[in-house]
C-alpha positions as CSV (number, residue, x, y, z in Angstrom):
1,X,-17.3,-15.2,21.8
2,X,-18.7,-14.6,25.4
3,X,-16.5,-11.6,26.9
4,X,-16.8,-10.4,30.6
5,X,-15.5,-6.9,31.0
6,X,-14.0,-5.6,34.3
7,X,-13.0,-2.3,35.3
8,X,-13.8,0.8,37.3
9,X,-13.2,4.3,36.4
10,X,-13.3,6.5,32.9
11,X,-9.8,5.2,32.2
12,X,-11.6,1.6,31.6
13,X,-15.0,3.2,29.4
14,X,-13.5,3.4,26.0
15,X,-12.1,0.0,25.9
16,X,-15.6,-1.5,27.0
17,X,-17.1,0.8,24.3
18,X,-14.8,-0.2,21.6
19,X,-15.4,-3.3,22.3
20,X,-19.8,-2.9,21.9
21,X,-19.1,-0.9,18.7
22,X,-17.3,-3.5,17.3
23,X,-20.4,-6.2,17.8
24,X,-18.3,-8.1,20.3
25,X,-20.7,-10.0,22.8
26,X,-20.2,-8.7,26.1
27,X,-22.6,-10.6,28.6
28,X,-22.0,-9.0,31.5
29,X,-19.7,-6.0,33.6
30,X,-17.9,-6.3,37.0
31,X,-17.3,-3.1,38.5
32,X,-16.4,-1.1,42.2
33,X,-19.9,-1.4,44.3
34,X,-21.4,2.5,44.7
35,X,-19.5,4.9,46.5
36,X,-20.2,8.0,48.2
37,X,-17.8,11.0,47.3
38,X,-17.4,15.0,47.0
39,X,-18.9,17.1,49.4
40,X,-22.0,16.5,50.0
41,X,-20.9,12.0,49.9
42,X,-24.0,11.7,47.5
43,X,-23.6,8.1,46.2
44,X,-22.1,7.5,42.8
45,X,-21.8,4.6,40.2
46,X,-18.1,4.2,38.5
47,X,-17.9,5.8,35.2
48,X,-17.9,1.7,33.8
49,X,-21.2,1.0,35.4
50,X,-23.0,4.3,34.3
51,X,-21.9,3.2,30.8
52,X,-22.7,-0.4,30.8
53,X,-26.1,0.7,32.0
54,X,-26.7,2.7,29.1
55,X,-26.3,-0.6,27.0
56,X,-28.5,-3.1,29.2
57,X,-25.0,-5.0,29.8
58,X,-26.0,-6.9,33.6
59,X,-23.5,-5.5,36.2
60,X,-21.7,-6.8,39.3
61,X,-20.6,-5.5,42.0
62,X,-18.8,-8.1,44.6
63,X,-17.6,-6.2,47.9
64,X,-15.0,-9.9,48.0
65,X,-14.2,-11.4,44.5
66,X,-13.9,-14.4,46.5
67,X,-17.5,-14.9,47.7
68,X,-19.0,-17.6,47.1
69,X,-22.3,-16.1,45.5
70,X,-19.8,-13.9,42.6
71,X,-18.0,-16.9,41.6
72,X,-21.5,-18.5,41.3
73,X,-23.0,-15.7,39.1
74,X,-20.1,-14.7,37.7
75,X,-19.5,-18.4,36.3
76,X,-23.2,-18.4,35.0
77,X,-22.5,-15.5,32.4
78,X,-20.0,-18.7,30.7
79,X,-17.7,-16.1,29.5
80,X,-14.7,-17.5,27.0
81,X,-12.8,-14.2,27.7
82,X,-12.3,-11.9,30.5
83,X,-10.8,-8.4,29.9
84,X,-9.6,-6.1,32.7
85,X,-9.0,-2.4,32.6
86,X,-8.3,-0.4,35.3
87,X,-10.1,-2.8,38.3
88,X,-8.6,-5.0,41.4
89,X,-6.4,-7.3,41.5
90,X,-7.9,-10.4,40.6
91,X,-8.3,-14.4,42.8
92,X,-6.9,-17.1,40.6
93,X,-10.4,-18.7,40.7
94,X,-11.6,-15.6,38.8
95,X,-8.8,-15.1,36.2
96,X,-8.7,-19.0,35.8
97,X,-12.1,-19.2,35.1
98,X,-13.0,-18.9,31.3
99,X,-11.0,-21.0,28.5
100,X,-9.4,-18.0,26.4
101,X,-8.1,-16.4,29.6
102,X,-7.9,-13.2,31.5
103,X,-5.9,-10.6,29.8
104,X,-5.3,-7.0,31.7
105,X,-4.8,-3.4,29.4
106,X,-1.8,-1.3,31.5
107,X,-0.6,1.8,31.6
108,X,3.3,1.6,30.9
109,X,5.5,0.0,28.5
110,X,5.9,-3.7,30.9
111,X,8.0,-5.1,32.6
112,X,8.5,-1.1,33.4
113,X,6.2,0.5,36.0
114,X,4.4,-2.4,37.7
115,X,1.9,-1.2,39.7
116,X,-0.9,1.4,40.3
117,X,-0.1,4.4,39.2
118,X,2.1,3.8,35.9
119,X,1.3,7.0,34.0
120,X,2.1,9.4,37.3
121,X,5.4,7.9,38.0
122,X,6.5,7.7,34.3
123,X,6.4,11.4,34.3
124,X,7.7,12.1,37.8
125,X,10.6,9.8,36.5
126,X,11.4,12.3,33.7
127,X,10.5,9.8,30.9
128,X,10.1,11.0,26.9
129,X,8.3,7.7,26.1
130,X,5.8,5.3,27.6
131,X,2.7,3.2,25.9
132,X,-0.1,0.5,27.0
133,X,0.9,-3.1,27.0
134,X,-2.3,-5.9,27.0
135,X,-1.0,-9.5,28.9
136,X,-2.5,-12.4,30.4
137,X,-3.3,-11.9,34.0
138,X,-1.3,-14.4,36.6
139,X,-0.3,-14.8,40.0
140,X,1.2,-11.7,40.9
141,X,0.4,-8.2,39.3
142,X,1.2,-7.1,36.3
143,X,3.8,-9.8,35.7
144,X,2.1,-12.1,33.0
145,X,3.3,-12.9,29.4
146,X,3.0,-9.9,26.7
147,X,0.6,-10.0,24.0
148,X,0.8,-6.7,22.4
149,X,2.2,-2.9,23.0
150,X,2.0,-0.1,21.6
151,X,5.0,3.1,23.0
152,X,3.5,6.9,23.2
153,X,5.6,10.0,23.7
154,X,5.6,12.1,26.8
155,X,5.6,15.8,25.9
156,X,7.6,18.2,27.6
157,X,4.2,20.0,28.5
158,X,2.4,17.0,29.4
159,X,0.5,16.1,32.6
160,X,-0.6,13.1,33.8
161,X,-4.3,14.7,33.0
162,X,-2.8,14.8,29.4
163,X,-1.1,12.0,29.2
164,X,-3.9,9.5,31.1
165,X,-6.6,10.6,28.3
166,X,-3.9,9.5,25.2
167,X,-3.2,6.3,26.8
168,X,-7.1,6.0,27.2
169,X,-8.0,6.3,24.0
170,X,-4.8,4.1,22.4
171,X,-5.3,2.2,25.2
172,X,-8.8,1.2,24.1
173,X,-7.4,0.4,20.4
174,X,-4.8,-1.9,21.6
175,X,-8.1,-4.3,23.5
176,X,-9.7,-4.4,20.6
177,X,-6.5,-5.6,18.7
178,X,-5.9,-8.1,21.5
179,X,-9.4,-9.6,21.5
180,X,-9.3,-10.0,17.4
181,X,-5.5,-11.7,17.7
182,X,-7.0,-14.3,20.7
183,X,-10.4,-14.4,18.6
184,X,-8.3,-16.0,15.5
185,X,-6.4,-17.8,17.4
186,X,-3.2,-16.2,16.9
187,X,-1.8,-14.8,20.2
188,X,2.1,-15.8,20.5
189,X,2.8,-14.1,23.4
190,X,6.5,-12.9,25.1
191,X,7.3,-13.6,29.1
192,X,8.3,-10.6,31.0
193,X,11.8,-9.7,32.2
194,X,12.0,-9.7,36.2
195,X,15.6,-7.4,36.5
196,X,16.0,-6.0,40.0
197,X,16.8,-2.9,38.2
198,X,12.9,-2.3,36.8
199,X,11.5,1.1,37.8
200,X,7.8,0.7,39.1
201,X,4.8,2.6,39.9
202,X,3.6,2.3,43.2
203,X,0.8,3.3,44.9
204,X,-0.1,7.6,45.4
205,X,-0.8,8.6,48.9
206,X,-1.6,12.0,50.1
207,X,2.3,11.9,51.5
208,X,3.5,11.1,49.0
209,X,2.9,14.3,46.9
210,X,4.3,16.6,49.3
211,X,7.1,19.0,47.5
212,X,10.0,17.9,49.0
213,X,12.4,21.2,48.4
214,X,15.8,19.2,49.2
215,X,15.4,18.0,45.4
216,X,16.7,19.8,42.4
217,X,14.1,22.2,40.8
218,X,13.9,20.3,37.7
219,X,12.8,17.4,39.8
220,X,10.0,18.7,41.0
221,X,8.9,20.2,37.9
222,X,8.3,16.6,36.4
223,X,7.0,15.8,40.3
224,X,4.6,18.5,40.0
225,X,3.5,17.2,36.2
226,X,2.9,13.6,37.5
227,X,0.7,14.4,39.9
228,X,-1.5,17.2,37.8
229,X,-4.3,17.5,37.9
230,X,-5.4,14.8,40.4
231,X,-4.2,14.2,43.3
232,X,-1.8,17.4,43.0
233,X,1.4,18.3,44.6
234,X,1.2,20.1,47.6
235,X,3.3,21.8,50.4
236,X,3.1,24.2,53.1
237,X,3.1,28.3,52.7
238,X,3.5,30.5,55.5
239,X,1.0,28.0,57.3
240,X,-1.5,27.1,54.4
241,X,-1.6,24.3,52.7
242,X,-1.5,25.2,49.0
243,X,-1.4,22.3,46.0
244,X,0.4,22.9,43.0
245,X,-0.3,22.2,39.1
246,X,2.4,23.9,37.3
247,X,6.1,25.0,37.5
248,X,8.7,25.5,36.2
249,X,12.6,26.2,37.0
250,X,14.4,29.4,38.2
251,X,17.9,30.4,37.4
252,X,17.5,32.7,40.2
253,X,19.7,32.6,43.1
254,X,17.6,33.0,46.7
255,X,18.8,32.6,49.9
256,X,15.6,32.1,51.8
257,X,13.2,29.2,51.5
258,X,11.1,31.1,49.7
259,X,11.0,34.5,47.5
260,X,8.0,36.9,46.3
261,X,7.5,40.1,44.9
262,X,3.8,39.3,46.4
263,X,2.5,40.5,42.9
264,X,3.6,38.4,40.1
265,X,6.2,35.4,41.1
266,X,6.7,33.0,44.1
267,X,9.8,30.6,43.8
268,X,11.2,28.3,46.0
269,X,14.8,27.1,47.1
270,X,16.0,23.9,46.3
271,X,18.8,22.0,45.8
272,X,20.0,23.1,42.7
273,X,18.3,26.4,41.1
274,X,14.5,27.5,42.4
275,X,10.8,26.4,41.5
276,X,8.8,29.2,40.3
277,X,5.1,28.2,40.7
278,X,3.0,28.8,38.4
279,X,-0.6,27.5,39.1
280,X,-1.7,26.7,42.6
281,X,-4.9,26.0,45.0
282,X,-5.1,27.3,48.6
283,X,-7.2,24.9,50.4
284,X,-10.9,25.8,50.0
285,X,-10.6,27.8,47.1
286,X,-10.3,27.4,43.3
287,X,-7.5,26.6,41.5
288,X,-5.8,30.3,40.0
289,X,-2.6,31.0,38.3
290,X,0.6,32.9,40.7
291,X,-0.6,36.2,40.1
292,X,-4.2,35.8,40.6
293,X,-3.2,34.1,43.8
294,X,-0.6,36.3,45.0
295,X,-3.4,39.3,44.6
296,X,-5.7,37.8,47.0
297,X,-3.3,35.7,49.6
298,X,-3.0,37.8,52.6
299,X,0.8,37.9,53.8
């Protein structure tokens, strides 16, 4: 069986390499083209294509999955399966193309969370369980028919850090369950539910992680989780902007926006009790715990 693999970033490497350990016949990888990033915008490759490399797998990288010269190459590889992980949303020329199908490995236990960041709002939401769900890819995203899932527990102390590499590695399991069911020829699969009353997982932007203090404190303990460690939730203090990684609530009662013994605690008012943070970033610096923080911040 001729496999394509597609995906982008470290979330998508351990179902490729499952997949070469297992002596599955992947001719070829379709990744992100090169991008530049940190501080210095040096170029990089996408975690997928620095590991595909290291197995002489051939590597695209189309700028427009509609161009005329990937569908070409792409449909020279013949592949009889296509498995995505973690990469764009696909034309139907592509998805259509090979005889098995095109089946897609996400984050969330479907129909929940649709969309492109399923394990940060699953936490943000206050969940105690989510999982990885394999379908066939079809018009519109993450809406095709089930073949397999697999549920996962959300710790109380979780993260999305935490949480993301779990659902990696089970994640990964649950490909290579899906390939050997569609290998045998056994695949029955179930359609999806479309209820108007389906949470989802939209897309992070830099606005959207701002703190938003008119929220209960318990709230924004989950919000904080979700988005640690990457992108981060973030607000304002006394004019800098300072992200946040951990917190928890505070019975305390505080009348001002904001309280400090400028040694050992900072909490904030919200709607209902107060957020004590507990591991921040000011802009420019490391990340540090309250105290280290509160030692150096100049009031």
């Amino acid at each position: 069986m001729r496999i394509v693999f597609m995906g982008t970033p470290e979330f998508a490497v351990p179902s490729l390499q499952i997949l070469i350990e297992n002596h599955y016949n992947v001719v070829a990888v379709v990744t992100a083209t090169d991008k530049p990033s940190g501080r210095g915008k040096k170029v990089q490759e996408s975690a997928v294509k620095k590991f595909a490399k290291q197995h002489q797998i051939p590597v695209l990288q189309p700028e427009k999955l509609k161009s005329p010269e990937f569908i070409e190459k792409l449909a020279s590889y013949k592949a009889d399966l296509q498995v995505v992980v973690a990469f764009r949303m696909l034309p139907e020329v592509v998805w259509k193309m090979p005889p098995l199908g095109t089946f897609n490995l996400h984050a969330s236990l479907l129909p929940n969370y649709r969309g492109a960041a399923p394990i940060n709002w699953a936490i943000i939401n206050g969940e105690t369980i989510t999982g990885v769900t394999t379908f066939f890819v079809r018009h519109e995203i993450d809406t095709g028919d089930i073949i397999l899932q697999e549920s996962e527990p959300i710790f109380p102390d979780d993260d999305a850090g935490s949480l993301h590499d779990r659902l990696m590695v089970k994640g990964a399991q649950l490909v290579l369950k899906t390939v050997q069911m569609i290998q045998k020829g056994n695949v029955v699969t179930v359609p999806q539910s479309f209820s108007s009353d389906l949470k989802t997982a939209p897309k992070i932007f830099k606005e959207t992680c701002q703190l938003d203090f008119q929220k209960e404190a318990s709230y924004l303990v989950n919000f904080v989780r979700g988005l640690s460690p990457v992108p981060g939730a973030w607000t304002t203090f006394l004019g800098h902007h300072l992200k946040v990684f951990r917190a928890e609530v505070s019975y305390r009662t505080i009348l001002e926006d904001f309280c400090t013994d400028k040694k050992t605690f900072l909490e904030f008012k919200t709607a209902r009790h107060a957020l004590r943070l507990l591991d921040v970033q000011l802009e420019g610096k490391r990340r540090m715990n309250i105290e280290e923080f509160l030692r150096g911040f100049r009031f």
